[in-house]
MOPAC internal coordinates of N, CA, C and O (Angstrom, degrees):
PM7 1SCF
backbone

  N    0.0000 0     0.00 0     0.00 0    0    0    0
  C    1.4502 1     0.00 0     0.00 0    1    0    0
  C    1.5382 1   110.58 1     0.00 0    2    1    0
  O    1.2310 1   118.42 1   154.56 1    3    2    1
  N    1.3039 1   120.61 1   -25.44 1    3    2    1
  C    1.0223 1   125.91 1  -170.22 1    5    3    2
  C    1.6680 1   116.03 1   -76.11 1    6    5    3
  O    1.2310 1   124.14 1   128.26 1    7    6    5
  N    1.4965 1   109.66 1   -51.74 1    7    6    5
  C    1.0056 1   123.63 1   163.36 1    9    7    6
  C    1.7108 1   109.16 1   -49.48 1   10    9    7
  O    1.2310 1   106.91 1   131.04 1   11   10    9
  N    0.9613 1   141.97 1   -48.96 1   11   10    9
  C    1.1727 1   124.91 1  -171.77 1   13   11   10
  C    1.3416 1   122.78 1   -75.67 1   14   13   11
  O    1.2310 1   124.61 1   150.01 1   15   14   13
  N    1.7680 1   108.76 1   -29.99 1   15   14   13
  C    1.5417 1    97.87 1   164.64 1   17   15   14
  C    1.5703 1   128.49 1   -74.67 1   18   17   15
  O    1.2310 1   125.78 1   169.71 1   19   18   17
  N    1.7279 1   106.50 1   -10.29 1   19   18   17
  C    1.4002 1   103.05 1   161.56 1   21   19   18
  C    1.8032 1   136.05 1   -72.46 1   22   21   19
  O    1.2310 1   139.21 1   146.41 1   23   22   21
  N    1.6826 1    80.36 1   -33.59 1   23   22   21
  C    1.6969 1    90.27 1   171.40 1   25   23   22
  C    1.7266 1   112.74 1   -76.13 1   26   25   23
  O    1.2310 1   123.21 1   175.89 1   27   26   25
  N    1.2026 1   111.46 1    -4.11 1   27   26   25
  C    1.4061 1   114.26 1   177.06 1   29   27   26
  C    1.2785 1   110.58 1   -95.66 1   30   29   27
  O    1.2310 1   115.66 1   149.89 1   31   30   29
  N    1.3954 1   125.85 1   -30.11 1   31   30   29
  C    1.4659 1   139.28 1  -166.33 1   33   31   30
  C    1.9816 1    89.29 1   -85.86 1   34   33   31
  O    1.2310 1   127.00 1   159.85 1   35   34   33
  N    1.1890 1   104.14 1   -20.15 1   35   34   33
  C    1.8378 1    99.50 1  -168.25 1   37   35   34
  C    1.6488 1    99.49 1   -99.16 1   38   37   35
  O    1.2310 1   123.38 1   149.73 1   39   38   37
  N    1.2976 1   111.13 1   -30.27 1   39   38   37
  C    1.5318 1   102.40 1   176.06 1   41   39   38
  C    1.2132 1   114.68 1   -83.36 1   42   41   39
  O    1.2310 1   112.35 1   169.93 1   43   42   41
  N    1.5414 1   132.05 1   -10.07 1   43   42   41
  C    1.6461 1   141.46 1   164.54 1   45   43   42
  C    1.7707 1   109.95 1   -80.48 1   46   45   43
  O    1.2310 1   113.32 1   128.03 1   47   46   45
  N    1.4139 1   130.23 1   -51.97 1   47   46   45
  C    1.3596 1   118.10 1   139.53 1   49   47   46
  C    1.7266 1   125.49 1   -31.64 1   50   49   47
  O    1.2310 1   114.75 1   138.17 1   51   50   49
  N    1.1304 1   127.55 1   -41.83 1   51   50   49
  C    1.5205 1   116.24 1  -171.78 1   53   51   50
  C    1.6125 1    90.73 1   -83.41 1   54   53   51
  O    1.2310 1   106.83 1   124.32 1   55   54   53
  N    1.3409 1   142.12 1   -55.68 1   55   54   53
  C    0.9247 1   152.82 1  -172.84 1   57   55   54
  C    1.8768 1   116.73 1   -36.53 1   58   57   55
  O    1.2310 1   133.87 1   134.19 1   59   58   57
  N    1.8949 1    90.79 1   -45.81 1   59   58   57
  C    1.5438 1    92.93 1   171.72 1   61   59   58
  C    1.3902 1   109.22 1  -101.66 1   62   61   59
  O    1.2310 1   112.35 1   175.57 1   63   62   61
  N    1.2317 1   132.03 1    -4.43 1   63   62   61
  C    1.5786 1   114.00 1   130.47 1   65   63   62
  C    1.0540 1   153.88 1   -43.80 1   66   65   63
  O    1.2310 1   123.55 1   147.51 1   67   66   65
  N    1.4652 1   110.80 1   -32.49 1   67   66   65
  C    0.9703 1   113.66 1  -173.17 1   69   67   66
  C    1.7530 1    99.05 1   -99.12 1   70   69   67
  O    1.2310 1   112.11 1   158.98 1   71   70   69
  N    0.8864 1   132.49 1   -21.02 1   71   70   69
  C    1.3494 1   128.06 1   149.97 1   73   71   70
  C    1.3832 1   139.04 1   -71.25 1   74   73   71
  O    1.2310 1   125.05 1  -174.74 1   75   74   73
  N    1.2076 1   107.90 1     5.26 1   75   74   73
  C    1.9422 1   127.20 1   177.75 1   77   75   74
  C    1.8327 1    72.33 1  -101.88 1   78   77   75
  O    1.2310 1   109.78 1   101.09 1   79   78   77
  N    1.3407 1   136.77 1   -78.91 1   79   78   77
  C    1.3733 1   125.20 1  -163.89 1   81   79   78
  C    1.2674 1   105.81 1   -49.53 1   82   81   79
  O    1.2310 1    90.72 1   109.04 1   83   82   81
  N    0.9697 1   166.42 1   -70.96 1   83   82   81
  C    1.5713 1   162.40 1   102.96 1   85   83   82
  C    1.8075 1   116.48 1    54.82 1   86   85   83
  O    1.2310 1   128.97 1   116.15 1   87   86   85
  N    1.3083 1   100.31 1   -63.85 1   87   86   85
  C    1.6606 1   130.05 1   168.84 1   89   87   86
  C    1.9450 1    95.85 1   -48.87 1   90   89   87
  O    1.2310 1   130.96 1   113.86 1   91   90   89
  N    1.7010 1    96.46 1   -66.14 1   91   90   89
  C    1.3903 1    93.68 1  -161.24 1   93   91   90
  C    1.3653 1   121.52 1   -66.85 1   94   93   91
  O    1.2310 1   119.18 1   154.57 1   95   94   93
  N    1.8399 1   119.16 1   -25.43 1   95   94   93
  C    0.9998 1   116.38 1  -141.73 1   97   95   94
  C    1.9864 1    89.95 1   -85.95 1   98   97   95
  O    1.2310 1   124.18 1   151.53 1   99   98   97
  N    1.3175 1   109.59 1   -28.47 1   99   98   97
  C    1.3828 1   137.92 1  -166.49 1  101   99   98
  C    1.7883 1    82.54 1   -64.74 1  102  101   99
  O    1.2310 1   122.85 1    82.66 1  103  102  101
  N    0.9242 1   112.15 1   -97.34 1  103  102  101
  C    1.6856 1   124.92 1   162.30 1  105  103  102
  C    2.0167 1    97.32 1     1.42 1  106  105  103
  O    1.2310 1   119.19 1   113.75 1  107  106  105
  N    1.3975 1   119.15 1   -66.25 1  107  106  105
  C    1.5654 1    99.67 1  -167.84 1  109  107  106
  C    1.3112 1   104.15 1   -94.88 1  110  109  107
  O    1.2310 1   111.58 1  -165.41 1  111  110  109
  N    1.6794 1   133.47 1    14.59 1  111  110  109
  C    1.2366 1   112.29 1   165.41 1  113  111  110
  C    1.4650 1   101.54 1   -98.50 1  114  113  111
  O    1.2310 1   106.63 1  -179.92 1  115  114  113
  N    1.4014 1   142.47 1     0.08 1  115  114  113
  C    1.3418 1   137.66 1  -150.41 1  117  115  114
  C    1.7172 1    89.00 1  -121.97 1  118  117  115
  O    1.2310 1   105.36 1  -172.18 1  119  118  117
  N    1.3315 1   144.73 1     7.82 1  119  118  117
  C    1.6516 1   126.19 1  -145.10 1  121  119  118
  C    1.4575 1    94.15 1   -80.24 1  122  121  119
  O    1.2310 1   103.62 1   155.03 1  123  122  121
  N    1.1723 1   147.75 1   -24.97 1  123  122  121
  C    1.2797 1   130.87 1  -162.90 1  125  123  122
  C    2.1144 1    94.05 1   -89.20 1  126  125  123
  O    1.2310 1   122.25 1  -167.26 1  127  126  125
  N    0.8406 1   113.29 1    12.74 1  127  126  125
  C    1.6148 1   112.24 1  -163.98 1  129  127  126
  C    1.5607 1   105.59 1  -107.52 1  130  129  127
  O    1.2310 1   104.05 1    13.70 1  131  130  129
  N    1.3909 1   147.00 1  -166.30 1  131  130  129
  C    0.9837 1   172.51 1   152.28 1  133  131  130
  C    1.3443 1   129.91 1   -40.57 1  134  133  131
  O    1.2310 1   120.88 1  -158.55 1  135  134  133
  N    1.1402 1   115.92 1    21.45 1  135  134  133
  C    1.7946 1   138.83 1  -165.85 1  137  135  134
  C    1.4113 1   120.57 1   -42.24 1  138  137  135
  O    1.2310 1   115.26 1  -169.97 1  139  138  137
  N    1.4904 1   126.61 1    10.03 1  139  138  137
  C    1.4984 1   123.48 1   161.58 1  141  139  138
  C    1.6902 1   119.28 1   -37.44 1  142  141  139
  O    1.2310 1   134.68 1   -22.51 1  143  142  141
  N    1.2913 1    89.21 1   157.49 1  143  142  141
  C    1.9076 1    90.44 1   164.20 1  145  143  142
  C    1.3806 1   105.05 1   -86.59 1  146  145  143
  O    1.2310 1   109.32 1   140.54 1  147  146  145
  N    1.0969 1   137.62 1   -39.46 1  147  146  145
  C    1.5200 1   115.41 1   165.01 1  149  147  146
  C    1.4576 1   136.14 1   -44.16 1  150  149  147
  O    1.2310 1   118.34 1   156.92 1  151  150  149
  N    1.5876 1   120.76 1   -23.08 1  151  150  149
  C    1.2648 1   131.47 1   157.42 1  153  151  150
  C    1.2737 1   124.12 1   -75.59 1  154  153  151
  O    1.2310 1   120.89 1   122.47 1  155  154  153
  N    1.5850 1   115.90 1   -57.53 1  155  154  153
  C    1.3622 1   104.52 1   165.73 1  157  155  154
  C    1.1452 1   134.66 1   -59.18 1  158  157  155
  O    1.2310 1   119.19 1   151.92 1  159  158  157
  N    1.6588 1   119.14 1   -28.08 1  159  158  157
  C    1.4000 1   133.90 1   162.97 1  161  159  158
  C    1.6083 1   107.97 1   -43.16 1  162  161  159
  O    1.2310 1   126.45 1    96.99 1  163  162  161
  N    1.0328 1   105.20 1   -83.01 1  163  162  161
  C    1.8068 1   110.89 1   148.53 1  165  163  162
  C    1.6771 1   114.38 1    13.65 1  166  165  163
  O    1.2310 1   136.30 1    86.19 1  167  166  165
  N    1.4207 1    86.04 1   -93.81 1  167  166  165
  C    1.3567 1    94.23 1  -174.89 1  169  167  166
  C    1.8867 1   126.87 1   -59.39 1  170  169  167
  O    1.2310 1   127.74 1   165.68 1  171  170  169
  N    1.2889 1   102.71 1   -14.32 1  171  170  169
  C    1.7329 1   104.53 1   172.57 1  173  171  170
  C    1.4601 1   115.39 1  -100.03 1  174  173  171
  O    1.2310 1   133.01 1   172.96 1  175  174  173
  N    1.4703 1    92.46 1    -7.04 1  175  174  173
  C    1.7559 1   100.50 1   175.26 1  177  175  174
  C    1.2814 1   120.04 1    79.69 1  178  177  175
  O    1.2310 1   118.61 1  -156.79 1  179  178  177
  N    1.3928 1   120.25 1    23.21 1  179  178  177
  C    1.7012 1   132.04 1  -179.79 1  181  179  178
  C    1.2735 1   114.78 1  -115.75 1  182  181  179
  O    1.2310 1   107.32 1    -7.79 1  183  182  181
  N    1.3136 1   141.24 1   172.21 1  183  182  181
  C    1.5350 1   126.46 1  -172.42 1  185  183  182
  C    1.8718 1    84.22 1  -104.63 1  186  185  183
  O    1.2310 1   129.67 1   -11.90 1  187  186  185
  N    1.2276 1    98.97 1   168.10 1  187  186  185
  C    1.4958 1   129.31 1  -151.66 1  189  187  186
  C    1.8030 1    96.50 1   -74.47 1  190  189  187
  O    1.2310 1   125.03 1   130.70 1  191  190  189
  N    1.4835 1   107.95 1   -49.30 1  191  190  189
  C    1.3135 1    97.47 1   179.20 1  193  191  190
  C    1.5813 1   121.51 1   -78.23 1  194  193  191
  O    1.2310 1   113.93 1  -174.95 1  195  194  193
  N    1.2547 1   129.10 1     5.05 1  195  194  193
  C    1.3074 1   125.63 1  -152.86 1  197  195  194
  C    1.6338 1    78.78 1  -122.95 1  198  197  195
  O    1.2310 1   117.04 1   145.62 1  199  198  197
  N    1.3045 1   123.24 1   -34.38 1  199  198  197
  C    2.0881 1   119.87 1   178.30 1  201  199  198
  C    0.9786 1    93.63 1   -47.04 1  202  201  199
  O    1.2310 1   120.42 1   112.36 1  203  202  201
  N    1.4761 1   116.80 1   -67.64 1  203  202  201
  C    1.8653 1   142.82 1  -150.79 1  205  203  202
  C    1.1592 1   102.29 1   -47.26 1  206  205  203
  O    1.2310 1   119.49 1   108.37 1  207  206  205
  N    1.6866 1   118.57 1   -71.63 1  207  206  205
  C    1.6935 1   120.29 1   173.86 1  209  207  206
  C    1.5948 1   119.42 1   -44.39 1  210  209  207
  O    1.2310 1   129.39 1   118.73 1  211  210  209
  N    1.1288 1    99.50 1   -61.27 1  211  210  209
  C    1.5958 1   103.58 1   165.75 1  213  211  210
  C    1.6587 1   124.68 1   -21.51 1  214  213  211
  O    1.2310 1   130.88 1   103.17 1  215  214  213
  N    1.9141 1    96.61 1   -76.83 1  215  214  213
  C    1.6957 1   107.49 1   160.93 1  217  215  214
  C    1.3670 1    99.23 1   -24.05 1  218  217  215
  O    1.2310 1   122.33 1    97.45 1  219  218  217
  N    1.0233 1   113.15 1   -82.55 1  219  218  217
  C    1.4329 1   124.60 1  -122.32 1  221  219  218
  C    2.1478 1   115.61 1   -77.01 1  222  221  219
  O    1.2310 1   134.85 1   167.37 1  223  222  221
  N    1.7864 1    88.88 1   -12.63 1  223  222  221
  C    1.3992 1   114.86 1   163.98 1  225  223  222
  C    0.9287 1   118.89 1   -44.28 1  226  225  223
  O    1.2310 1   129.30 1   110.66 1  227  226  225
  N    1.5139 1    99.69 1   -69.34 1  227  226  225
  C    1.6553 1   148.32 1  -157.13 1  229  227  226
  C    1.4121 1    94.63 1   -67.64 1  230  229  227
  O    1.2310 1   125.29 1   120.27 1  231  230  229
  N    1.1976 1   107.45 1   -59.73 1  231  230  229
  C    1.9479 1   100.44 1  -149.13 1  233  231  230
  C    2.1143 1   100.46 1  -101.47 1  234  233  231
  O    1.2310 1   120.60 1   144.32 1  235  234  233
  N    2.0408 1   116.46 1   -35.68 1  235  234  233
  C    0.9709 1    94.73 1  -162.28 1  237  235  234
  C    1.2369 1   107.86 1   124.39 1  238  237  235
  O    1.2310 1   122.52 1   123.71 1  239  238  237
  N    1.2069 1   112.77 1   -56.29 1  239  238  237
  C    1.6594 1   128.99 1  -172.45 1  241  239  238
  C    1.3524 1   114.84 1  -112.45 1  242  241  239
  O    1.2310 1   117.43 1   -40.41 1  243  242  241
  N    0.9463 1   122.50 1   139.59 1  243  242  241
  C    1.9387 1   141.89 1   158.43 1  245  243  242
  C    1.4274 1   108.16 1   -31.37 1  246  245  243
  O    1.2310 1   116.20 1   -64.75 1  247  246  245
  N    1.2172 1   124.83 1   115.25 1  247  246  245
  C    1.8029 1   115.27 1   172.28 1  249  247  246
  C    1.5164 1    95.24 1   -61.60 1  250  249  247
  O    1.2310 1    97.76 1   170.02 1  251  250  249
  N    1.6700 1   157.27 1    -9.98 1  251  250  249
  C    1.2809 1   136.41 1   162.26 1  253  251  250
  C    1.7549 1   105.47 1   -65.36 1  254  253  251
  O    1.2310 1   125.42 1   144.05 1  255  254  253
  N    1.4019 1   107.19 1   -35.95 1  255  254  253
  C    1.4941 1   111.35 1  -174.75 1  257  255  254
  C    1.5750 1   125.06 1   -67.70 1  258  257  255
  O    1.2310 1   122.83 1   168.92 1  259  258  257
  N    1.6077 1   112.18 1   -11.08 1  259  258  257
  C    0.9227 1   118.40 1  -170.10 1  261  259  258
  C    1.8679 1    97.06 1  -123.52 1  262  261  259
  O    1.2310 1   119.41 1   169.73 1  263  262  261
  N    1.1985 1   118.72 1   -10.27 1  263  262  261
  C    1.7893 1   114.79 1   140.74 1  265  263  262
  C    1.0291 1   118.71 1   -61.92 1  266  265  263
  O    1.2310 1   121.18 1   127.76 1  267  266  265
  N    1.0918 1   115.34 1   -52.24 1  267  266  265
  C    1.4094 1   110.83 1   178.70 1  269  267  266
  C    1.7852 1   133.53 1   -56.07 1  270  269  267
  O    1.2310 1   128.38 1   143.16 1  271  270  269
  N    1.2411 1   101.46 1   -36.84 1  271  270  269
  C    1.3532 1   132.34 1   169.03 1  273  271  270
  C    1.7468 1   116.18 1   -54.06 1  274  273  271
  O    1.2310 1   135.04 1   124.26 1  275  274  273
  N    1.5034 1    88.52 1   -55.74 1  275  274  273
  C    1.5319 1   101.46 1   165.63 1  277  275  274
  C    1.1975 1   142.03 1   -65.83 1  278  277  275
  O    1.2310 1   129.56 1   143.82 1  279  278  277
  N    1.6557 1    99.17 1   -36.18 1  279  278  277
  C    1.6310 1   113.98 1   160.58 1  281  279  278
  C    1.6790 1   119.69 1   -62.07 1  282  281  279
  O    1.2310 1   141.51 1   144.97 1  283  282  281
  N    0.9417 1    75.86 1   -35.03 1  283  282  281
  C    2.2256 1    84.81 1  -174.18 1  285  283  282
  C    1.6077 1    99.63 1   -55.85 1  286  285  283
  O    1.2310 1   135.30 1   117.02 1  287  286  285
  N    1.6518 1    88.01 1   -62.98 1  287  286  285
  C    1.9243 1    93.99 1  -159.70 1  289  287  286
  C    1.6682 1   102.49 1   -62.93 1  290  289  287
  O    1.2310 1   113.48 1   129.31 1  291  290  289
  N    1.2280 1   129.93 1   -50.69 1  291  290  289
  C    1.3755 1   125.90 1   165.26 1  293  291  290
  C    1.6725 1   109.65 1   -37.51 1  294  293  291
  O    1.2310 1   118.35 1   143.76 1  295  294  293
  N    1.6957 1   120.75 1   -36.24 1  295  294  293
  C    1.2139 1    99.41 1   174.99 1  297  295  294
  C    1.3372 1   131.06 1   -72.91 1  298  297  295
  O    1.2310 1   130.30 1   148.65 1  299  298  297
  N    1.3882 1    97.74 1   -31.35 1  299  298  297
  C    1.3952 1   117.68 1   177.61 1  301  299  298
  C    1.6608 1   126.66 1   -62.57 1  302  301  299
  O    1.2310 1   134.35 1   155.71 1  303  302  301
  N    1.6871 1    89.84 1   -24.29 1  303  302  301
  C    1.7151 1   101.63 1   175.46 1  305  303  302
  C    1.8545 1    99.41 1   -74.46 1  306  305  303
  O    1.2310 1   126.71 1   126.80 1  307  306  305
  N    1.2456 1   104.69 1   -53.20 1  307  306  305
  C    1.8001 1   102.65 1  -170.86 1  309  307  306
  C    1.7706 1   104.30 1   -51.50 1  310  309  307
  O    1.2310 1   130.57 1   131.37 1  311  310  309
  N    1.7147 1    97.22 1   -48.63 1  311  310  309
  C    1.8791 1    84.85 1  -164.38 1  313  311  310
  C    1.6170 1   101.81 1   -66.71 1  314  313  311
  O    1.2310 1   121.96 1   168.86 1  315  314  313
  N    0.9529 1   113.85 1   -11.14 1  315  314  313
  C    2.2624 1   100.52 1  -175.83 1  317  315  314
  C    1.7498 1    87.55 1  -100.94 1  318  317  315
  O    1.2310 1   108.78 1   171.12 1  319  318  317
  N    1.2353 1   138.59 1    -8.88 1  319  318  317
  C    1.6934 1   117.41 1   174.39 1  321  319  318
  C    1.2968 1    98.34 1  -142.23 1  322  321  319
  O    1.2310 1   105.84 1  -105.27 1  323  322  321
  N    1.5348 1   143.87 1    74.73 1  323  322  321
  C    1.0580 1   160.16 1   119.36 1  325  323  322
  C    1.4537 1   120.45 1  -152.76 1  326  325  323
  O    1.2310 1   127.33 1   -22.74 1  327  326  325
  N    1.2352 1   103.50 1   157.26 1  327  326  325
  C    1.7536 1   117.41 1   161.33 1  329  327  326
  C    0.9654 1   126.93 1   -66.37 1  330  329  327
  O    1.2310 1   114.08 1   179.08 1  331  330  329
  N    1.4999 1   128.80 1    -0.92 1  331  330  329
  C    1.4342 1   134.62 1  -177.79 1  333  331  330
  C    1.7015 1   108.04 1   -45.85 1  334  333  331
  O    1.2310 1   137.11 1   -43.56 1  335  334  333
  N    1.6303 1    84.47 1   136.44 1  335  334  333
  C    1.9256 1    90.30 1   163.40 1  337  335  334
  C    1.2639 1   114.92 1   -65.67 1  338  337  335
  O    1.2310 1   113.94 1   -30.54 1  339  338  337
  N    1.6961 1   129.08 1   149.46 1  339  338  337
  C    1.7740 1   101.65 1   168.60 1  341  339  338
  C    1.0809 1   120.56 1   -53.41 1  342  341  339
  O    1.2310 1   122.62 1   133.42 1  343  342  341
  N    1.3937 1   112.59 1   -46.58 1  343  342  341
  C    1.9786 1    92.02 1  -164.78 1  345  343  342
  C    1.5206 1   105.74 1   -79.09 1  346  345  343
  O    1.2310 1   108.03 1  -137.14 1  347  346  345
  N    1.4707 1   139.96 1    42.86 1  347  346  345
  C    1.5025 1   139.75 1   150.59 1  349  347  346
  C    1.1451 1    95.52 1  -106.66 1  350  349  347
  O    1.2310 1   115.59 1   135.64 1  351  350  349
  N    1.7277 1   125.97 1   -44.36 1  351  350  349
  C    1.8347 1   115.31 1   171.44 1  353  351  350
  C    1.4174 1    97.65 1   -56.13 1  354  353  351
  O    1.2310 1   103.82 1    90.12 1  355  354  353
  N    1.5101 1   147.39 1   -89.88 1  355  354  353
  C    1.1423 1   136.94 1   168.15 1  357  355  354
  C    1.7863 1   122.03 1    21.82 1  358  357  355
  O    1.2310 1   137.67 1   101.11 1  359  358  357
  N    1.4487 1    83.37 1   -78.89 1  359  358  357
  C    1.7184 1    92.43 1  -173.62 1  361  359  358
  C    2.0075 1   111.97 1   -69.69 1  362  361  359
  O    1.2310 1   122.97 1   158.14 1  363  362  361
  N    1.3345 1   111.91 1   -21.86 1  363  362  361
  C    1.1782 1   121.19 1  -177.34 1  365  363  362
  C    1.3327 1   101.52 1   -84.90 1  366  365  363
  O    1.2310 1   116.58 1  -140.99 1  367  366  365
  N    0.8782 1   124.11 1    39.01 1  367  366  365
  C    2.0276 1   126.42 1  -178.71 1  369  367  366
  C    1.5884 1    97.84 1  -172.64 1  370  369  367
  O    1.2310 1   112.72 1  -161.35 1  371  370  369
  N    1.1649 1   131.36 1    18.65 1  371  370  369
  C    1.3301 1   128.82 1   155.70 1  373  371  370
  C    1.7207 1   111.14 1   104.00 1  374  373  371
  O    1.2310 1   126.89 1   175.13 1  375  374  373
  N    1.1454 1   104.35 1    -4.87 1  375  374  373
  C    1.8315 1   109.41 1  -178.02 1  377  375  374
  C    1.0678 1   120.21 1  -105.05 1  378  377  375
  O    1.2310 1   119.94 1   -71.11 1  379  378  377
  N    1.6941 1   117.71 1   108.89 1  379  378  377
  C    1.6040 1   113.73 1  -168.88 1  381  379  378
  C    1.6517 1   104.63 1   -91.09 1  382  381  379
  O    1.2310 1   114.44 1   155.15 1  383  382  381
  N    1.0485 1   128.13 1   -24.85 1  383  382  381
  C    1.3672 1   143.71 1   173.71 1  385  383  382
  C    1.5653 1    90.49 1   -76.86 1  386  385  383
  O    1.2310 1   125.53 1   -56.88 1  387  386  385
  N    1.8164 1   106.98 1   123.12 1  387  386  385
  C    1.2293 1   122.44 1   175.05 1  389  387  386
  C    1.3805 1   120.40 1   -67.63 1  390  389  387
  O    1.2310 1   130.38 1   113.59 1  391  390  389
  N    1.5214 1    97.58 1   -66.41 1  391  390  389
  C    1.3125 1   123.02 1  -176.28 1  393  391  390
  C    1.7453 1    97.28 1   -40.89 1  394  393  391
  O    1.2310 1   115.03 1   111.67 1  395  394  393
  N    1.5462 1   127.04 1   -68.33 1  395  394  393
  C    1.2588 1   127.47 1  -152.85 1  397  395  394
  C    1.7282 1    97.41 1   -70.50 1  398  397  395
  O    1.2310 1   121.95 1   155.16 1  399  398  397
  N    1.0112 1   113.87 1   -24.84 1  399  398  397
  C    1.6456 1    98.20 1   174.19 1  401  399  398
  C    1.9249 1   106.78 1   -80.39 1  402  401  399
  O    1.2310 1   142.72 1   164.41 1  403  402  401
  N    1.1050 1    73.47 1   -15.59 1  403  402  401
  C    2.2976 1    66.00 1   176.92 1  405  403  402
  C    1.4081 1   105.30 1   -89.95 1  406  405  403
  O    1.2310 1   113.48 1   179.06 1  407  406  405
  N    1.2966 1   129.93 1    -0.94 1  407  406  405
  C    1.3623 1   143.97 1   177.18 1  409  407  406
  C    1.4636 1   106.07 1  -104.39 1  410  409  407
  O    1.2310 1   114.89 1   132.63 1  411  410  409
  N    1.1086 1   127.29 1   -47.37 1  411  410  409
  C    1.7489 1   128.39 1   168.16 1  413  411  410
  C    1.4165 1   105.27 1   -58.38 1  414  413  411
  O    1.2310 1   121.03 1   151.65 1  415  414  413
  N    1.4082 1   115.63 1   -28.35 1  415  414  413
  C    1.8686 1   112.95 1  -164.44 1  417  415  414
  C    1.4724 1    83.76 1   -88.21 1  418  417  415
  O    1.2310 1   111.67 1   117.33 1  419  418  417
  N    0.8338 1   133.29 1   -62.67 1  419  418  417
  C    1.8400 1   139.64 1  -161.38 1  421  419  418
  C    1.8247 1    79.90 1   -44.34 1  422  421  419
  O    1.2310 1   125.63 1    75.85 1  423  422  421
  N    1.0781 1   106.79 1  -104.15 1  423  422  421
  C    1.9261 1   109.05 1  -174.05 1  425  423  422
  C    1.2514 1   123.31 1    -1.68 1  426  425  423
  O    1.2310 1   127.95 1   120.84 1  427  426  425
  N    1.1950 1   102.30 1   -59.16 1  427  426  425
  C    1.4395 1   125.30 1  -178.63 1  429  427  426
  C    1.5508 1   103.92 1   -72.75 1  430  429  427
  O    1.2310 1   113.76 1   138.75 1  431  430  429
  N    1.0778 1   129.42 1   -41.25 1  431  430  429
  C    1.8551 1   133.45 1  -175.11 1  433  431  430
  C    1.5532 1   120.94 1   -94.66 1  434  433  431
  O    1.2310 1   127.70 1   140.17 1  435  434  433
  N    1.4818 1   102.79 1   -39.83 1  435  434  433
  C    1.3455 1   113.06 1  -156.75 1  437  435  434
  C    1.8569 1   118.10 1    74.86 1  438  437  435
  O    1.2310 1   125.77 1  -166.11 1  439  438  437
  N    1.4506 1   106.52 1    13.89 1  439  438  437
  C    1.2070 1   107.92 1   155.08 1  441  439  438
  C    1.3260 1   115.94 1  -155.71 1  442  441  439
  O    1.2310 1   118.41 1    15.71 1  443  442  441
  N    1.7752 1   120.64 1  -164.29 1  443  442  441
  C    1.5890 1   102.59 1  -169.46 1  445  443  442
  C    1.4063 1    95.28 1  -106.34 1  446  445  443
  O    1.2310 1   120.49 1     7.37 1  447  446  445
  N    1.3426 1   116.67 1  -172.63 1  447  446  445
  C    1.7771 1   106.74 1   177.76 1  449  447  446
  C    1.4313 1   120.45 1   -76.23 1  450  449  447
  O    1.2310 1   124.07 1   163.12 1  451  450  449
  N    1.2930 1   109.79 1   -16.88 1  451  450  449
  C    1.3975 1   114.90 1   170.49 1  453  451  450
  C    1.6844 1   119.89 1   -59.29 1  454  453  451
  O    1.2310 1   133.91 1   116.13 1  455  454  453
  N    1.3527 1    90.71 1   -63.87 1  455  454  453
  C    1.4545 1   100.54 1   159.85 1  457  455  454
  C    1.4781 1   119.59 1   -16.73 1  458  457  455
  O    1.2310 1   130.45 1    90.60 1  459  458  457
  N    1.5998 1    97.44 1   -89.40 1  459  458  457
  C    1.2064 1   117.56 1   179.85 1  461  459  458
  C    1.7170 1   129.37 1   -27.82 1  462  461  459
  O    1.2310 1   136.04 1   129.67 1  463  462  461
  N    1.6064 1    86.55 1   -50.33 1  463  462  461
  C    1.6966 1    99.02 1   175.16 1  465  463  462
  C    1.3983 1   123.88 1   -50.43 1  466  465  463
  O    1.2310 1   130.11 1   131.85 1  467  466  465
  N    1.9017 1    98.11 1   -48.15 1  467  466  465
  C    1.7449 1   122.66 1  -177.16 1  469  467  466
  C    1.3957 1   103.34 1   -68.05 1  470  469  467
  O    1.2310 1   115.74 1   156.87 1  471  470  469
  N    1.3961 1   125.68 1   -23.13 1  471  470  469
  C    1.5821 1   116.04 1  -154.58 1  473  471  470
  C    1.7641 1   106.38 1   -95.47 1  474  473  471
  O    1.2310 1   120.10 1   180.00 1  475  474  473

């Protein structure tokens, strides 16, 4: 008996693994888009608070904490290998408001993207 609730407890772990990879991968092809937990919730077909706990089991971190995370480093990839203006890096990582993405990058960096680019 024992054995089976472990092999059951291990195929419900792979199961929400493989749907946190699923969660995330969805998460870095969508960053310039609409990134609520009600959308992504949406899209895995679970209600929003029961994803969230899940995430956050699983990985440690907040699925907002790990948008955010994703947006930065994607920004950080465009400003060191393109010419982009900031606010088109901005909008290409999900932030239509300039200013507040040069304020999320500062937090997140300790500088602004300009900075960053020049430094």
């Amino acid at each position: 008996m024992q054995q089976w609730e472990e092999s059951t407890s291990d195929a419900g772990q792979d199961a929400g693994s493989t749907l946190i990879r699923q969660v995330q991968q969805w998460i870095d092809h969508h960053l310039g888009e609409d990134l609520s937990l009600q959308v992504i919730a949406g899209e895995v077909h679970l209600h929003p608070v029961y994803l969230s706990k899940m995430y956050k089991q699983s990985t440690g971190e907040g699925i907002s904490d790990y948008i955010i995370r994703s947006r930065m480093e994607r920004a950080v990839h465009l400003l060191k290998h393109t010419a982009m203006k900031i606010y088109e890096v901005g909008q290409e990582v999900g932030y239509n408001n300039t200013p507040y993405f040069i304020q999320v990058f500062r937090k997140h960096y300790g500088l602004t993207p300009q900075d960053f680019r020049n430094g």
